[in-house]
C-alpha positions as CSV (number, residue, x, y, z in Angstrom):
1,X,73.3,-56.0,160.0
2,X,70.4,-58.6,159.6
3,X,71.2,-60.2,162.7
4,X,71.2,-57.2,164.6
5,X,69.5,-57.4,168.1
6,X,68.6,-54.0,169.1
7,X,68.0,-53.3,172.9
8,X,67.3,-49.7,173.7
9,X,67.4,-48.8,177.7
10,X,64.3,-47.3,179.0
11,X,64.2,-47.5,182.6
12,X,65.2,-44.3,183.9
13,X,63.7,-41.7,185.8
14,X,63.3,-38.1,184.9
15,X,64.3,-36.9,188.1
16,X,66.8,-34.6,187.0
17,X,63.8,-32.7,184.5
18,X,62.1,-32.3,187.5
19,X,59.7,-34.6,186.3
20,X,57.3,-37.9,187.6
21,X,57.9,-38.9,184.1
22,X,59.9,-41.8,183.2
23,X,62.9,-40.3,181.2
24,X,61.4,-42.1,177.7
25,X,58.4,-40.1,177.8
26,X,59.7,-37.0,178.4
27,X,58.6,-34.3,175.4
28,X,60.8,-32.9,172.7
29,X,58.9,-30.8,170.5
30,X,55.4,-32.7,171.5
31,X,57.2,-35.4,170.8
32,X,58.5,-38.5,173.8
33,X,62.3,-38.8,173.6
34,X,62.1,-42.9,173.5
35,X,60.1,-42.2,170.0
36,X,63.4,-40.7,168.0
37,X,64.9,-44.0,168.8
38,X,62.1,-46.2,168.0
39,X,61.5,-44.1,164.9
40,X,65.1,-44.1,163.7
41,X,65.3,-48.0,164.5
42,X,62.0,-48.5,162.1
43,X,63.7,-46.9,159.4
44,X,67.0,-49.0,159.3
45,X,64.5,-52.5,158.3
46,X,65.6,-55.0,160.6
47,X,64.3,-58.3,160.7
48,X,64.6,-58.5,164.5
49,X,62.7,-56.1,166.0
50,X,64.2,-54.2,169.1
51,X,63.0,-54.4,173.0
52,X,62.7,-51.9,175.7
53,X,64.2,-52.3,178.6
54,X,61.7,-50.7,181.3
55,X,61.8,-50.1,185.1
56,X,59.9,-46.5,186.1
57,X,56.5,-46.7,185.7
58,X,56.9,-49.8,183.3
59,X,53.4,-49.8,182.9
60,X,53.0,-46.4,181.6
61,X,56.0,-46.7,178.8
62,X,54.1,-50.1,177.9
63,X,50.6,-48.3,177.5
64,X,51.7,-45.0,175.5
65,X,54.4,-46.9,173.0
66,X,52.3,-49.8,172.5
67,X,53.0,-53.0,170.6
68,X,56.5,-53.7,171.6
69,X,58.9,-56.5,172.7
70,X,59.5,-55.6,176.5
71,X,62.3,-57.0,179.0
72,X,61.8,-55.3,182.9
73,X,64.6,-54.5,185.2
74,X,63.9,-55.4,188.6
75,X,65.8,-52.7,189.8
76,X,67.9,-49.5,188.7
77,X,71.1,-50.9,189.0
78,X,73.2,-49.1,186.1
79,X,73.0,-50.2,182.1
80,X,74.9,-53.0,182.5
81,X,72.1,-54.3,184.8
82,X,70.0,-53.3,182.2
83,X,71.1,-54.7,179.5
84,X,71.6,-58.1,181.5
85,X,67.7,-58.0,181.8
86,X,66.7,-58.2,178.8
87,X,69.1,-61.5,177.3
88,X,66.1,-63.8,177.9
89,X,64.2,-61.5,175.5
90,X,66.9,-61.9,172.8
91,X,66.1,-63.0,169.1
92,X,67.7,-66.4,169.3
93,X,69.5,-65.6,165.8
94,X,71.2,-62.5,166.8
95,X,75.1,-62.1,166.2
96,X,75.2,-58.3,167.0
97,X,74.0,-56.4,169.8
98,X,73.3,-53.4,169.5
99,X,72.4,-50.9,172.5
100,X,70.7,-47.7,172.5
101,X,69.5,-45.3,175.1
102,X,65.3,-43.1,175.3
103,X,67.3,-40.0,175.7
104,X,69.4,-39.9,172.6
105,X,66.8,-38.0,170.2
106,X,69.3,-37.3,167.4
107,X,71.5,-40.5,167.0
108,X,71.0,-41.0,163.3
109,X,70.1,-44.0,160.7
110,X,74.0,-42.9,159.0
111,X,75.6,-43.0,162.3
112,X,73.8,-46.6,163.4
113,X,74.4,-47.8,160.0
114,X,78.3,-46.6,159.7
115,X,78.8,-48.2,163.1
116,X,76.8,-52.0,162.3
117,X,79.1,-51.5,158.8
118,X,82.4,-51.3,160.8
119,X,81.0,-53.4,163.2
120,X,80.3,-56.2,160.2
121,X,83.7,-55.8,158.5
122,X,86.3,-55.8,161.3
123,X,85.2,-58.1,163.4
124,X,85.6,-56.7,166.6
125,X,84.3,-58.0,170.1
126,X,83.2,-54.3,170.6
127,X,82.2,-51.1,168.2
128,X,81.3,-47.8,170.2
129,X,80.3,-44.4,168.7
130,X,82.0,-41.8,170.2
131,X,81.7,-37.8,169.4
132,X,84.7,-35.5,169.6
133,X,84.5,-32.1,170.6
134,X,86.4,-28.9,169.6
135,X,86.2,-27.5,173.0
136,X,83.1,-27.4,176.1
137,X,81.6,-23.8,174.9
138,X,78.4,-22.8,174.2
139,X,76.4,-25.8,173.7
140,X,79.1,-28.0,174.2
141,X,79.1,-27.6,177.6
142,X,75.7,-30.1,177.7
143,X,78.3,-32.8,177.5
144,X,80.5,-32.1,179.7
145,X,79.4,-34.7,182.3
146,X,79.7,-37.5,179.5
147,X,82.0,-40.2,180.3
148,X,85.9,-39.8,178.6
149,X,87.0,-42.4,176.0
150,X,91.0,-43.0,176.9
151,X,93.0,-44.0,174.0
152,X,96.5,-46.2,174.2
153,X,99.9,-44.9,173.3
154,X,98.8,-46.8,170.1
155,X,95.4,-44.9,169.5
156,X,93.6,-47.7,170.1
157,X,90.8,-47.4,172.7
158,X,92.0,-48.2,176.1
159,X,88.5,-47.4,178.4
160,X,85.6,-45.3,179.3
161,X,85.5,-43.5,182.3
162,X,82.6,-41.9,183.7
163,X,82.9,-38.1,184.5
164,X,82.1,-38.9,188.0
165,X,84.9,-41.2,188.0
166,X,87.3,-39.0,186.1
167,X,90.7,-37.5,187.4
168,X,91.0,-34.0,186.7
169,X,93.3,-34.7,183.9
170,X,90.4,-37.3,182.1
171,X,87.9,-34.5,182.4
172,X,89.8,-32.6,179.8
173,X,89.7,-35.8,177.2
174,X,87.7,-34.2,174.3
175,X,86.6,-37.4,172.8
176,X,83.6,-38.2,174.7
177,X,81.3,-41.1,174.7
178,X,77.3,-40.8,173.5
179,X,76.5,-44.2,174.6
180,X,75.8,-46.4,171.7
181,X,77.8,-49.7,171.3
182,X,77.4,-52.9,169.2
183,X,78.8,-56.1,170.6
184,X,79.7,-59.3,169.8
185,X,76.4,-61.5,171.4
186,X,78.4,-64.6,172.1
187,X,81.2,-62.5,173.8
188,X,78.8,-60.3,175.5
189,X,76.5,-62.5,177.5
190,X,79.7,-64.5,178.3
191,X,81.3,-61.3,180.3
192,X,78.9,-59.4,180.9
193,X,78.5,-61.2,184.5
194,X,82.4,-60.4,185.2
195,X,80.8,-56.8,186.0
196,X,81.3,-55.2,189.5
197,X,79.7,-52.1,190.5
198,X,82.7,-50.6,192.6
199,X,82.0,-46.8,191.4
200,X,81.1,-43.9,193.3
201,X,77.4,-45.1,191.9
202,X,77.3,-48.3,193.1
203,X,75.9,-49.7,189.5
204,X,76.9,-52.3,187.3
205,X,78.5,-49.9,184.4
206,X,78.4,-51.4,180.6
207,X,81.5,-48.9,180.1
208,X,83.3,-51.4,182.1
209,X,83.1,-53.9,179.4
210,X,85.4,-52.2,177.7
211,X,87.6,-52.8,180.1
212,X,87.6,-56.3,180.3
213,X,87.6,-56.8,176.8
214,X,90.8,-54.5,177.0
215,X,92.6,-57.2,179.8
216,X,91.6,-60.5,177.0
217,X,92.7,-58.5,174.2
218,X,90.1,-58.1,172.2
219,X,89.5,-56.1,169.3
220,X,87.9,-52.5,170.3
221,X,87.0,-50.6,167.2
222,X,85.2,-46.8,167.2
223,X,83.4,-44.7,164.6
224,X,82.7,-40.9,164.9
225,X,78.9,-40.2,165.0
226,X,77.9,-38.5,161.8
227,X,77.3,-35.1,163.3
228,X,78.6,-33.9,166.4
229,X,75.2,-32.8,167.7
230,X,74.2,-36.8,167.7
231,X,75.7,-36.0,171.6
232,X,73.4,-33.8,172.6
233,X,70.9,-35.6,175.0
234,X,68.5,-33.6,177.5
235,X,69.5,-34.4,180.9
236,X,67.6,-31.5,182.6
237,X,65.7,-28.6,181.5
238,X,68.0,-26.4,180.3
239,X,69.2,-28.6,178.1
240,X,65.9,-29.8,176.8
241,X,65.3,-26.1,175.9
242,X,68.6,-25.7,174.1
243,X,67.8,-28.8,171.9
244,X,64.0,-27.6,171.0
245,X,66.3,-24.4,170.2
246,X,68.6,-25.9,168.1
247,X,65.8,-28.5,166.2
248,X,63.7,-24.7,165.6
């Protein structure tokens, strides 16, 4: 865990809050979203401390957070772009990457710890969290637009596909994936410019990694998040209101 490299993706938008905010800044409880993370990261002691990745309103992010290691992504082309931005940035003794996202408020210190464990033990090229799901009810249904993670005949994961990418059939995969993933380093900045942004967004997808990891047959390992409700990240309004709700 030492040689962890955190990167935590900043550069969004808050377009679908209805907001000229950047999506980091946006308020939970008076509180900006990107300032869970950062305040969860602090507590797990690293020795290398984390950057932002930044694109919307760069500036602003950089003059509210403060003293922090920065990378800037020229443009918004998906996380894998992202994450691509900030390798020059990188601690030049880091093993492990590990990447977070501003809008995931309630991803724990047990859940990032339990994955960097796994991640540390077994060796694998790649160690996602993923969160599975009784059913899509109540607030449930705030996740419903996360992407699927398909499993082999072996139960082994297979893939991630987005929901926008998803067959009808996929859509109705419970196990669902909340975005955080630790990664071999060496492996990672090796393949990570195999990726190809032929999707219905026209980004370079991180998810995709999986993928090609999958076709060199390379160790994929997952770990449940601690809670279920680690899932649950505001993507408009409504849902910021339902997790105000739910934190009382």
């Amino acid at each position: 865990m030492q040689n962890t490299q955190i990167i935590i993706l900043a550069g969004g938008k808050g377009t679908r809050m209805k907001s000229e905010e950047p999506k980091a800044l946006i308020k939970l409880k008076g509180k900006p979203l990107i300032q869970y993370i950062l305040d969860t990261v602090s507590s797990l002691n690293l020795p290398i401390p984390p950057i932002i990745v930044v694109h919307h309103k760069k500036e602003l992010i950089k003059e509210i957070l403060g003293n922090y290691l920065y990378a800037e992504q020229e443009q918004p082309l998906g996380t894998g772009h992202a994450v691509a931005s900030a390798k020059k940035a990188v601690h030049k003794d880091h093993q492990t990457i590990l990447v977070l996202s501003c809008d995931q408020p309630l991803i724990s210190k047990e859940t990032i710890e339990r994955l960097l464990k796994q991640h540390a033990e077994k060796k694998p090229t790649i160690t996602l969290a993923t969160v599975l799901l009784p059913d899509f009810e109540g607030w449930h249904s705030a996740l419903r637009h996360f992407g699927r993670i398909v499993r082999q005949a072996d139960g082994t994961v297979g893939g991630i596909v987005e929901f926008k990418d998803a067959t009808e059939e996929e859509k109705l995969i419970k196990e669902l994936n909340p975005a955080v993933y630790a990664f071999d380093s060496d492996w990672l900045w090796e393949n990570i410019k195999l990726l190809k942004n032929e999707n219905v967004q026209g980004e370079y997808y991180l998810t995709d990694l999986i993928k090609i990891a999958r076709s060199q047959n390379k160790k994929i390992e997952a770990v449940p998040v601690a809670k279920t409700i680690e899932g649950l990240q505001p993507n408009n309004k409504e849902e910021l209101a339902l997790l105000e709700k739910i934190l009382g």
